[in-house]
Backbone bond lengths (Angstrom), bond angles and torsions (degrees), N, CA, C in turn:
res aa  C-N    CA-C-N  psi(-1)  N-CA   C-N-CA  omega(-1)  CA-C   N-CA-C  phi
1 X - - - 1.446 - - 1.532 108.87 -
2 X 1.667 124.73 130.18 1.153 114.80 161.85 1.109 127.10 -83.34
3 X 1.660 106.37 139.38 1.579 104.14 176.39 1.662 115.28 -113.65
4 X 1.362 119.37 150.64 1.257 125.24 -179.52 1.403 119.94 -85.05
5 X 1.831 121.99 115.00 1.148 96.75 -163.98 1.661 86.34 -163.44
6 X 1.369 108.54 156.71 1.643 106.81 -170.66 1.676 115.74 40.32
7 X 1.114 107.29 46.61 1.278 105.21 -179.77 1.708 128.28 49.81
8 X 1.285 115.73 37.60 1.211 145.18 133.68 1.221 146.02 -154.04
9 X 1.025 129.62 -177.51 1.792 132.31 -167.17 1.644 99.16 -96.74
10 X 1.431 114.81 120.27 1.057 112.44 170.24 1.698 135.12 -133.53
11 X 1.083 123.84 147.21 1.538 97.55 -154.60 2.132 86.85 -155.30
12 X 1.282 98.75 152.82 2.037 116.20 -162.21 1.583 80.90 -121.22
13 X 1.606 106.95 113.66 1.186 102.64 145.82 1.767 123.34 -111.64
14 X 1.453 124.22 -179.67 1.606 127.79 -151.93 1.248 78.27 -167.07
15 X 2.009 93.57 120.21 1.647 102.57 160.64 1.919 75.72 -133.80
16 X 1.908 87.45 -170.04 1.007 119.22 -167.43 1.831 117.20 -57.67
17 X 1.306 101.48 -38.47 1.196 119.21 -179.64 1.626 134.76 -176.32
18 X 1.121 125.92 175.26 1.332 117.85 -163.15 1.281 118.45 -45.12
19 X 1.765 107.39 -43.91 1.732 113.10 -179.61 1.474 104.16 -62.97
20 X 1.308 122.98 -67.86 1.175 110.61 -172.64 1.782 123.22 -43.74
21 X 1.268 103.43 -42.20 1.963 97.64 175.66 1.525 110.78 -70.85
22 X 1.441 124.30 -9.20 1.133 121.80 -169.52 1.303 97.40 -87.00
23 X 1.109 117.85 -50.51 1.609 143.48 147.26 1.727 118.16 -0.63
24 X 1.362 82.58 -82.29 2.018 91.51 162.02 1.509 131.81 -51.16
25 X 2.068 101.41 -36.85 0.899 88.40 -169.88 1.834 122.30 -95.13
26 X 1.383 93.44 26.13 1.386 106.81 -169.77 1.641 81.40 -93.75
27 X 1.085 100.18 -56.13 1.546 97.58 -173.29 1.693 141.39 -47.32
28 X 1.795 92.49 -26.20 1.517 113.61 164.43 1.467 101.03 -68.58
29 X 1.198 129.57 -63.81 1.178 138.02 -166.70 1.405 114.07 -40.73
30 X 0.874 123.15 -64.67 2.058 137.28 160.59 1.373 103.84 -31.84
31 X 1.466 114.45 -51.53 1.370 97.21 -179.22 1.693 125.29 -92.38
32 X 1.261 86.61 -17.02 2.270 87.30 173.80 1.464 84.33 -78.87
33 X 0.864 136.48 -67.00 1.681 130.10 175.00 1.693 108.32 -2.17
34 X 1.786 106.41 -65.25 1.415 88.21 -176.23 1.127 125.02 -116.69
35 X 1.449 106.33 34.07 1.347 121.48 141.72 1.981 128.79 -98.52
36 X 1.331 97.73 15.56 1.281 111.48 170.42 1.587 108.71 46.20
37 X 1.502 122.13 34.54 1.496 166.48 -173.82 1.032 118.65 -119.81
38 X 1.435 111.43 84.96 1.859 104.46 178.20 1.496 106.50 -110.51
39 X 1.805 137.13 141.82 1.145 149.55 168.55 1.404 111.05 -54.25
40 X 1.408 126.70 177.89 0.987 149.85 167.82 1.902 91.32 -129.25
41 X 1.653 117.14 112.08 0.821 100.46 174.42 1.622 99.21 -161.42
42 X 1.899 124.32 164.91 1.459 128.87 -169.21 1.435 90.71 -119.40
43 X 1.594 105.92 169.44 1.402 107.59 179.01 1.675 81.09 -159.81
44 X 1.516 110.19 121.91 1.579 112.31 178.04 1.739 92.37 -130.90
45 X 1.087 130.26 112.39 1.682 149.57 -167.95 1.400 80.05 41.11
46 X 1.308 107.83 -115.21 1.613 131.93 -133.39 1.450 104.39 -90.38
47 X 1.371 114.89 -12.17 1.745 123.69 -176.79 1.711 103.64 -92.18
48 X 1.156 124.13 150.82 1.271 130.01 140.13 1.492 113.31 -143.01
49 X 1.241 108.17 161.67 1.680 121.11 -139.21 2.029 87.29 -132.63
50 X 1.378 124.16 131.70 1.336 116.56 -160.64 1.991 87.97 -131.58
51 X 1.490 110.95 130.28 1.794 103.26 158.90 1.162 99.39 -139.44
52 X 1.521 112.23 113.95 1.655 115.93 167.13 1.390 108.98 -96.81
53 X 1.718 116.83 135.34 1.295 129.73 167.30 1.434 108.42 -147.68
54 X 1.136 118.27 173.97 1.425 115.66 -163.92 1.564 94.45 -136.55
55 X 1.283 112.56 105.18 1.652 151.60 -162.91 1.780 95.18 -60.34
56 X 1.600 110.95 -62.86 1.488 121.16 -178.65 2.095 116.02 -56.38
57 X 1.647 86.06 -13.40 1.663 72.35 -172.49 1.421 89.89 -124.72
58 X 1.350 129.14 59.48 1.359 154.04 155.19 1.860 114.47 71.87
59 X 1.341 98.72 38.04 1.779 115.00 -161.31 1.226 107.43 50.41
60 X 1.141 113.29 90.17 1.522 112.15 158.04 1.168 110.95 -151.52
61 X 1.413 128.31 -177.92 1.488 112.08 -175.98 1.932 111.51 -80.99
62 X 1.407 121.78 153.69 1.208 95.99 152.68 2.061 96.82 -149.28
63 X 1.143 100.04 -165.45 1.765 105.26 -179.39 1.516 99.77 -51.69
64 X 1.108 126.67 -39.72 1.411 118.49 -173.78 1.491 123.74 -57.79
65 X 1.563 110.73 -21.20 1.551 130.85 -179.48 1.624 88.56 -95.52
66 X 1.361 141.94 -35.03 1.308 119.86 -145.97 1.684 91.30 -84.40
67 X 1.350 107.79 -37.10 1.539 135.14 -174.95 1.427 90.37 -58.92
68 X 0.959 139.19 -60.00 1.433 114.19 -171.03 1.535 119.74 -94.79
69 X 1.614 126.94 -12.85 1.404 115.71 127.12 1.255 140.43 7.75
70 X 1.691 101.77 -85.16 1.264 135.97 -171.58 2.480 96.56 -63.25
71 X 1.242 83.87 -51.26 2.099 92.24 174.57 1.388 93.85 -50.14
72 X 1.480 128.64 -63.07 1.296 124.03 -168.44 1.942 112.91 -67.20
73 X 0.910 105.61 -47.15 1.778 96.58 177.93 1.599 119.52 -58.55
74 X 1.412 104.38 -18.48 1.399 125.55 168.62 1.557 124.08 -64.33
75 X 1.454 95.82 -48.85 1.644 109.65 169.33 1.329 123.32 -54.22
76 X 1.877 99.69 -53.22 1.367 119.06 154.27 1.807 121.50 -12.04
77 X 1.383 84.84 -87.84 1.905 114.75 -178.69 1.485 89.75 -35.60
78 X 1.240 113.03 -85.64 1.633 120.30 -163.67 1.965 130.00 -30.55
């Protein structure tokens, strides 16, 4: 679940292992890609760590972070 906090949405995901998070995070990438939306985010083996804020509207959260949220929990599911 993401939570809103320091002025962005942030959310810990846990897969099986390195490929698989590497996996995902190729997959985030493609899509902030074409949403011209890139994360602030860590990936240590099997964890990656996600903070969306939107830099142009002075870091803070706005629909443009929730909107790609919602792309990422999607990736998730799939």
């Amino acid at each position: 679940m993401w939570e809103e906090k320091n002025n962005t949405l942030y959310r810990k995901f846990g897969f099986r292992d390195f490929s698989e998070a590497f996996g995902f995070m190729t997959r985030v990438a493609l899509a902030a890609e074409k949403m011209d939306h890139h994360p602030l985010w860590t990936n240590v083996y099997n964890q990656v760590e996600i903070w969306l804020s939107t830099h142009d509207a002075g870091n803070t959260v706005t629909d443009k972070d929730r909107k790609l949220a919602k792309k990422i929990d999607a990736l998730v599911a799939a």
